[in-house]
N, C-alpha and C positions, 0 to 999 in steps of 0.2 A: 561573386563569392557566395560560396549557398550557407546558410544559416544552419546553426549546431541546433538540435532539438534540445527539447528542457530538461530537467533533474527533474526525476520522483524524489522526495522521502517517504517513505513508508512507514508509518509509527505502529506500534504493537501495543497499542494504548499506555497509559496510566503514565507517561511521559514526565521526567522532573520538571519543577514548577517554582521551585521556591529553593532549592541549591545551585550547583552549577549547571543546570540547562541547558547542558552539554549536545541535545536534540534539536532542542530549537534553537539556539544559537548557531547551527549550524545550520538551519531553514534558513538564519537571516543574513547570516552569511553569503550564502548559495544566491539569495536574493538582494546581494548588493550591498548588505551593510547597511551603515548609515544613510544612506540613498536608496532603500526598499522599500517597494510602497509591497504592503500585504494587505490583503483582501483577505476578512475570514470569513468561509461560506460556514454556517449555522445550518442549512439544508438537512441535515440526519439529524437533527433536536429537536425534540419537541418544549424546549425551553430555552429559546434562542437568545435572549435577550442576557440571562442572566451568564450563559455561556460564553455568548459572543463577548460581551463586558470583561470576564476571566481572561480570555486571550489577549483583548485590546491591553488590562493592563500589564499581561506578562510581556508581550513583544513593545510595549514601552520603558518598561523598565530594562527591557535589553538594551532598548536602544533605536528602536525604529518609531520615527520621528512621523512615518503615512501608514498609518492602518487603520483600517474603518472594517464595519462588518455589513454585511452583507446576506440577508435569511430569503429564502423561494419557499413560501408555503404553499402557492399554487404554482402549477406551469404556467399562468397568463405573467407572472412576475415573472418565469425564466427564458419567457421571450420577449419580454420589455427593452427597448432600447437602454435602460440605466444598469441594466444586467449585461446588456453588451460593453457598456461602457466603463463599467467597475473592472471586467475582464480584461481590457482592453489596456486600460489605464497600471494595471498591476503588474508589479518583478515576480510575485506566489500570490496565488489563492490556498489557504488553507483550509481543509476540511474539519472540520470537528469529527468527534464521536456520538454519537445516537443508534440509527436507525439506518443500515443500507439498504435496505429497500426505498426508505423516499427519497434516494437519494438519486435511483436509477426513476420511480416514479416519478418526481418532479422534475426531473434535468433531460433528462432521455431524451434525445430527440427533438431537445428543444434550441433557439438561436442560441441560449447561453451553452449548453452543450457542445456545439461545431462552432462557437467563438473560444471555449477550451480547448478543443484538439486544435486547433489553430493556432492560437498563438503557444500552445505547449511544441507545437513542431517550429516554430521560435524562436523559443526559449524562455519560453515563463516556466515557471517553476512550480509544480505542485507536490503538495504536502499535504496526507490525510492520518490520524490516527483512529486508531479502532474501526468503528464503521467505515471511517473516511480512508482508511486502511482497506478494510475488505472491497470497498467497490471499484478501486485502480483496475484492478486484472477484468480481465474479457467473460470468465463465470467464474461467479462469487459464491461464496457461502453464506444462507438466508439465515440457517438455524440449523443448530443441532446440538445433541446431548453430550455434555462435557466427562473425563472420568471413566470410559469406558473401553473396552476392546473395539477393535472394527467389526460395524454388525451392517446388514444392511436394514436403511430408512434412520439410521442414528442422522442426518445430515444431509437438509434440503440445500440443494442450487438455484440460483437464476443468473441470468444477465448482469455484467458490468457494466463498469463505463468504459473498458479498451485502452484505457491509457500503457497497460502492460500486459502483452499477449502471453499466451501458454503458460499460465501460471494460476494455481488457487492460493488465494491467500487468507490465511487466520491468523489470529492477534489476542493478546492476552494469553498466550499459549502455553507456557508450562505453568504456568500460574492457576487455569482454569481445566487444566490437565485433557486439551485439545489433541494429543495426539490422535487416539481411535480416529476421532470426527474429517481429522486431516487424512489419516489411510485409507478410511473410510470412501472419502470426497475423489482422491487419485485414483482408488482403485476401479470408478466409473468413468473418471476421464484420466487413462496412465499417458495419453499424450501430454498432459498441462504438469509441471514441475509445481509439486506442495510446498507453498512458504510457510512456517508455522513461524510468527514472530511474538518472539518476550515480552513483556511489560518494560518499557523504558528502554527500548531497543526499538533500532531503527536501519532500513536498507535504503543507502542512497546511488538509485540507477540512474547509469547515464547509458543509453545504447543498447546492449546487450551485456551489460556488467552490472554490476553491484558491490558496494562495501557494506559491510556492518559496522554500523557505530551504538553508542549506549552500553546500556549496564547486564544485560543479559549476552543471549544466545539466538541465533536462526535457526531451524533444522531445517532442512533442503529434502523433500521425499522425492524419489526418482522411482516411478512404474515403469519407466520405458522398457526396461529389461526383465518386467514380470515372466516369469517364468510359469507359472501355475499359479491357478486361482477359483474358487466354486462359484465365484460370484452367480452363473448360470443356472446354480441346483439350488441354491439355498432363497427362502422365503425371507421377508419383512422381517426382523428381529433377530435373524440368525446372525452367527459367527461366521465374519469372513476366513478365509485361510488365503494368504498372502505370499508368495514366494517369490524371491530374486527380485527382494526390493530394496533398493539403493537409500540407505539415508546420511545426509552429511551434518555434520553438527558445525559452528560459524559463530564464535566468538566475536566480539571490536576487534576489527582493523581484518579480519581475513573478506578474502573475495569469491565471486562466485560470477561464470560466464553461463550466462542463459540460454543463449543458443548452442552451446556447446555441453552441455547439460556438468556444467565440469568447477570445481573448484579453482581459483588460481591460487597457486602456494605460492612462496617467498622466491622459489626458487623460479617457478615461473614466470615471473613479475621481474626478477634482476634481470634478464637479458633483452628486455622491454627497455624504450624510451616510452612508455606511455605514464601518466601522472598517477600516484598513488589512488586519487580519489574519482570514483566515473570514468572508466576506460572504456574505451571500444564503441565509436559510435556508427558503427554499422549496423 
């Protein structure tokens, strides 16, 4: 019998912490309950200890009885045999918030790396907020200017970590007023579907699906059907002009089909036997 691959959660940073933790109690759920061991990777902080410590006591206070943390400040640590074996040993690894970039610099490539995509094709469970958010998808977002129209250069790329193909993702999103930076990001690559994710909002994929859960909203940008665009005339700083771009907006509890570039509605979903939460694991 072949193995169901793992849940993302995806957090949009600034996640509840101290009410009903409605986010992460649903990380430890996904990871077993009371029988979850979480690993929290520290990897995007540059202040691991005191972060790492914050989560340790929040996912015990929930309730999870194995969590230890876990920080790669060099890659010689991300190819250590005890970095395979924290891996190895885990229901979730959780990413903090910092810095995606050392997140793809330290891990990249390394054995804890293809010991992740491993057992996430498994079924371990990864969960990243903010940075630990942006570096799931296959190219990320480094930096860019929040608050603005779509110009070009508002918003550098690089490399992910691949856990979620065709898709940019940003976090803290209507909060730090990230739209530009996201039409911006699509409008160079209209193949990859824009996630802009809320503070305290969260998508949990399984497959080619998704739910929203938490206290905000998703927006979903779709370029596949660009119709016109200057991106080709216009310099560094200028205004992009954008047209026949699809955006979906995705409260709690609505869904979204990734490879289908498509929302699921209620009504698509009743004639389904498939389970409310992580459909479609193809």
């Amino acid at each position: 019998m072949s193995k169901r691959p793992g849940k993302l959660v995806i957090i949009g940073g600034a996640e509840d912490k101290k009410g009903d933790m409605e986010i992460l109690r649903e990380v430890v759920r996904l990871a077993g309950g009371k029988h979850a061991r979480i690993v929290v990777m520290t990897v995007a902080t540059e202040l691991p200890i005191e972060v790492g410590a914050d989560y340790i006591e929040i996912f015990d206070q929930i309730g999870v009885a194995d969590v230890r943390m876990f920080d790669v400040s060099t890659r010689e640590a991300a190819n250590a045999n005890s970095a395979i074996k924290a891996v190895e040993d885990a229901t979730c690894v959780f990413f903090t918030g910092g810095d995606q970039v050392r997140v793809t610099k330290l891990l990249g490539g390394t054995r804890m790396d293809a010991a992740l995509h491993k057992r996430f094709e498994d079924g371990l469970v990864l969960a990243g907020t903010s940075a630990g958010a942006s570096m799931m998808s296959s190219t990320m977002i480094v930096s860019g200017i929040g608050e603005t129209n779509p110009k070009i250069g508002v918003v550098d790329m690089a490399p992910g970590m691949e856990f979620v193909p065709g898709v940019v993702i940003d976090q803290h999103f209507a909060q730090r007023g990230r739209y530009g930076r996201l039409f911006s990001a699509v409008a160079q690559y209209p193949h990859h579907l824009g996630l802009g994710i809320d503070e305290n909002t969260a998508i949990v994929v399984e497959g080619q699906a998704f739910e929203v859960i938490g206290a905000g909203a998703v927006s979903v940008i779709d370029a596949g059907r660009l119709s016109y665009t200057n991106l080709e005339q216009v310099r560094h700083g200028d205004d992009l002009a954008l047209c026949g771009v699809t955006v979906h907006i995705l409260p709690k509890g609505h869904r979204f089909h990734l490879r289908d570039r498509a929302p699921l509605l209620q009504q698509d979903t009743a004639n389904t036997s498939e389970p409310t939460r992580g459909v479609d694991n193809e």
